[in-house]
N, C-alpha and C positions, 0 to 999 in steps of 0.2 A: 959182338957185332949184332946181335941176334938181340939183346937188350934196345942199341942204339937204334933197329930198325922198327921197334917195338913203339919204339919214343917219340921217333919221327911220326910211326902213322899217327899214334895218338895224338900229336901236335898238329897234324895235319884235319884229323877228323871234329877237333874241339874248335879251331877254325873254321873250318866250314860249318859249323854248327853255331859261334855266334857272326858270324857274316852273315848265315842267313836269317838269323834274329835281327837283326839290324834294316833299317831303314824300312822299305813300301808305310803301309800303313797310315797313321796320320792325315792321311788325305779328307781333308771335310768335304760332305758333301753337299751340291749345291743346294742353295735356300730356297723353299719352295716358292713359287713367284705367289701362289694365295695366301702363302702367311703375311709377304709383304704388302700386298695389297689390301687384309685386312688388318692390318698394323696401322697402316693408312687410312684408312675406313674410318676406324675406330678412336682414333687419336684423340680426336676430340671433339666434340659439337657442330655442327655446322651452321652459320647463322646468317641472316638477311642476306637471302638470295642475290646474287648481279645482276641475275636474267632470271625473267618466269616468263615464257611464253606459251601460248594453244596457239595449233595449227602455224605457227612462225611467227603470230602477231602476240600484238603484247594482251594478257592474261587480264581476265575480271580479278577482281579483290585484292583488296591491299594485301599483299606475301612481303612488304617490311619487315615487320616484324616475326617472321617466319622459320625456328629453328627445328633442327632434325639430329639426332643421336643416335650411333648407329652402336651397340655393343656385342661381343660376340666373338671369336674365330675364325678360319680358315671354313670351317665346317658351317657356318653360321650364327645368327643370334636375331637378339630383338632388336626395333627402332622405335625411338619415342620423339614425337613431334608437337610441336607446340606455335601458337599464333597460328594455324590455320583461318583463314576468315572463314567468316558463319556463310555453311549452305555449301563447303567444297571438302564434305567428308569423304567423299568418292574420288580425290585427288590423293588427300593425304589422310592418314589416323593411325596410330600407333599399329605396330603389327609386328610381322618376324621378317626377316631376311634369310637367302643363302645364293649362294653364287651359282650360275646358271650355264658354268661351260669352266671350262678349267685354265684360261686366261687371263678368269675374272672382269672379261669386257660385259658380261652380262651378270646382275643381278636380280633375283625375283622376288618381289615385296606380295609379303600377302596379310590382308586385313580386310578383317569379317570375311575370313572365309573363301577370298576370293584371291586366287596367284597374279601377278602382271609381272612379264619379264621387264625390267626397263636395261637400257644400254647403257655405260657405265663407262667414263674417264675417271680414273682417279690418280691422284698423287696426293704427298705431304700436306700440298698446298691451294688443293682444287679438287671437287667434286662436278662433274657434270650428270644429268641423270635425263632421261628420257623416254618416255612410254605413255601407251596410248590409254585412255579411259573409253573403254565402250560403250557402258551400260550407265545412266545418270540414276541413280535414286531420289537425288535433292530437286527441288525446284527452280533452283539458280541454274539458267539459260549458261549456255558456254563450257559445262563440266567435260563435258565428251569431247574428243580429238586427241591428239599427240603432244603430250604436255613435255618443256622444257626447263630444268633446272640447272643454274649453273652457280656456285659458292666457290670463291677464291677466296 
């Protein structure tokens, strides 16, 4: 008897020993929302603008021809721009990126030295970007105010 009660515990104790190996675990954890948004970011090139506006009106120089590359991270990386028109380096010029709040609705571009936060839509399939230029270096009339970007 003394054997069989032996048997039982044992049967009972190796039981609750793979029960409780069994199941929790496995659970993935959520995706951070800045990797997907620089997933997004990054994906691809962005080119000829839909919208360039200063101050809500529509923008000196031709941004046609106008693309932006953003490579990089969660963490951040660099941008390389290309077609700028001549006289709006204070707009746009290659520089670094990193995200500005942890929603990623804010990204901060800085080139030559100098940070600008601009406000930030992004998905898959549209970039929006906006922020102000205070300071004009160039001579081209219109650099300064609240510049508008939008790429679908």
């Amino acid at each position: 008897m003394k054997r069989l009660s032996n048997l039982l515990a044992a049967l009972v104790f190796a039981s609750l020993v793979i029960f409780m190996s069994c199941g929790g675990g496995g659970d993935d954890p959520a995706p951070d929302p800045l990797e997907e948004i620089a997933a997004d970011l990054t994906i691809s090139g962005w080119a000829q603008p839909s919208t360039v506006q200063t101050d809500g009106g529509v923008a000196d120089g031709d941004w046609s021809g106008f693309t932006i590359t953003f490579s990089g991270t969660k963490d951040g990386g660099t941008y390389t721009v290309a077609g700028v028109p001549d006289g709006f380096s204070d707009v746009w010029a290659n520089g670094t990126w990193d995200f500005g709040n942890s929603s990623g609705s804010v990204i901060n571009k800085t080139q030559n030295g100098v940070t600008t936060p601009m406000t930030a839509s992004i998905s898959e399939n549209s970039l929006s970007l906006e922020f102000d230029v205070t300071e004009s270096t160039a001579r081209t009339n219109g650099i300064t105010g609240e510049w508008t970007f939008v790429f679908n």
